[in-house]
C-alpha positions in Angstrom: -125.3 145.3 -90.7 -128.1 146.9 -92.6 -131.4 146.1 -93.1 -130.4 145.4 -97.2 -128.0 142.9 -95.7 -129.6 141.2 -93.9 -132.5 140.7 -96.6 -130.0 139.6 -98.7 -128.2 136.9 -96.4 -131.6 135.6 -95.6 -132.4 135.0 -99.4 -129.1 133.6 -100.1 -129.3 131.2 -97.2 -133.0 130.2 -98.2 -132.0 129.2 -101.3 -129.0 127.3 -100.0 -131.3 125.4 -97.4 -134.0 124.9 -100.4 -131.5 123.5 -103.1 -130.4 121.3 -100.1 -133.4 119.9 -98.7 -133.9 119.4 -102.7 -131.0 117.5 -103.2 -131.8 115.0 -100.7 -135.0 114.4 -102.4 -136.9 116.6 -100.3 -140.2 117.3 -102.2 -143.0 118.1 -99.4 -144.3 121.5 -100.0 -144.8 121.6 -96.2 -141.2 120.7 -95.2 -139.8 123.4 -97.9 -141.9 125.9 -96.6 -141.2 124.7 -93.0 -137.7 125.4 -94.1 -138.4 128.9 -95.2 -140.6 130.1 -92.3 -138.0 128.6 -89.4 -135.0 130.6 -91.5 -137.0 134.1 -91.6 -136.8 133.4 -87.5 -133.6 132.1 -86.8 -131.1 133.7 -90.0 -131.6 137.0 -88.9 -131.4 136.2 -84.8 -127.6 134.6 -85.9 -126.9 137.1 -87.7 -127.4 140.3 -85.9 -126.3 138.7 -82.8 -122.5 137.5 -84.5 -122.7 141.3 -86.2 -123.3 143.2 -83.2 -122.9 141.0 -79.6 -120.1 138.5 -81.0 -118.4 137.5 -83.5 -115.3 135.3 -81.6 -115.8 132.0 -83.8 -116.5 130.0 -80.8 -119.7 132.0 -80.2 -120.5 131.9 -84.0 -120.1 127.8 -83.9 -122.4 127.9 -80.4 -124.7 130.2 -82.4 -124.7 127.8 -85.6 -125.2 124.6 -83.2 -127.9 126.2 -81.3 -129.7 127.3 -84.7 -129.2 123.6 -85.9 -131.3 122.3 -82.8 -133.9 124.8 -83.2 -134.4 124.1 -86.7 -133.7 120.4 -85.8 -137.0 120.6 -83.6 -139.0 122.5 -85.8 -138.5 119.7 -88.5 -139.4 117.5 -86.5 -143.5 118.9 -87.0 -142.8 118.0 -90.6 -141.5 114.9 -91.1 -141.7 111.4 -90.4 -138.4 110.6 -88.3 -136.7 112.6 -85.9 -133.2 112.3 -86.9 -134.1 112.8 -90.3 -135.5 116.6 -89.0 -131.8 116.5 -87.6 -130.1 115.2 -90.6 -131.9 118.1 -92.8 -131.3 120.6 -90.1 -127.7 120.0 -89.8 -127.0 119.6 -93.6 -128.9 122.9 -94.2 -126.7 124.9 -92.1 -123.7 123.3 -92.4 -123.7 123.6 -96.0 -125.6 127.2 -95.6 -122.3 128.4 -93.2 -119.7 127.1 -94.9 -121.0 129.0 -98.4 -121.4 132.1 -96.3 -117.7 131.9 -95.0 -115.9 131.4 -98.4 -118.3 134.2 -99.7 -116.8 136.5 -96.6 -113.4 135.4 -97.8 -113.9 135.8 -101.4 -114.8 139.3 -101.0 -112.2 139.8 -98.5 -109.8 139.1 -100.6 -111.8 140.8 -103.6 -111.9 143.8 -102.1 -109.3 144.6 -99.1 -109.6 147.0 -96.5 -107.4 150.1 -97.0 -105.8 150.8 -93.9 -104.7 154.0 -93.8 -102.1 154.8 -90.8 
């Protein structure tokens, strides 16, 4: 995975987050930018770990789960109730992972491997 990438996930998944944390009426300039800072520390973590240590689903899940409670936490400096922290932390990434994953498959099947025997 490249440093280009990476840059590029990260964006893409900030702007997912932000257009969520938006939609749920979300309109704290500290909580959006709380959402920003958390996802320049945890996006790229996930990601080079699943591109280079793991990338069996099951880790990638554990990976996801243990990114929702870290960013689950960190909301919780930001607004007023715990599980709402929770809520926005596991809407953001479920919502942030399942656009990645049809992305992946889209270009998969966009543009196959040639295997060449």
């Amino acid at each position: 995975m490249t440093a280009q990438t990476l840059i590029i996930v990260l964006l893409a998944t900030i702007l997912v987050e932000l257009t969520v944390l938006w939609y749920l009426g979300e309109r704290s300039r500290k909580v959006l930018v709380a959402s920003v800072v958390i996802n320049i520390l945890t996006n790229p973590l996930l990601n080079l770990f699943i591109a280079y240590i793991s990338s069996w689903w099951v880790s990638i899940l554990l990976g996801e789960l243990l990114v929702v409670l870290v960013e689950g936490l960190w909301y919780c400096w930001f607004v007023r109730r715990p599980s709402q922290a929770f809520v926005y932390s596991l809407l953001c990434n479920a919502f942030s992972f399942l656009l990645g994953l049809l992305f992946e498959l889209g270009l998969f099947y966009l543009y196959p491997k040639i295997v060449v025997l």
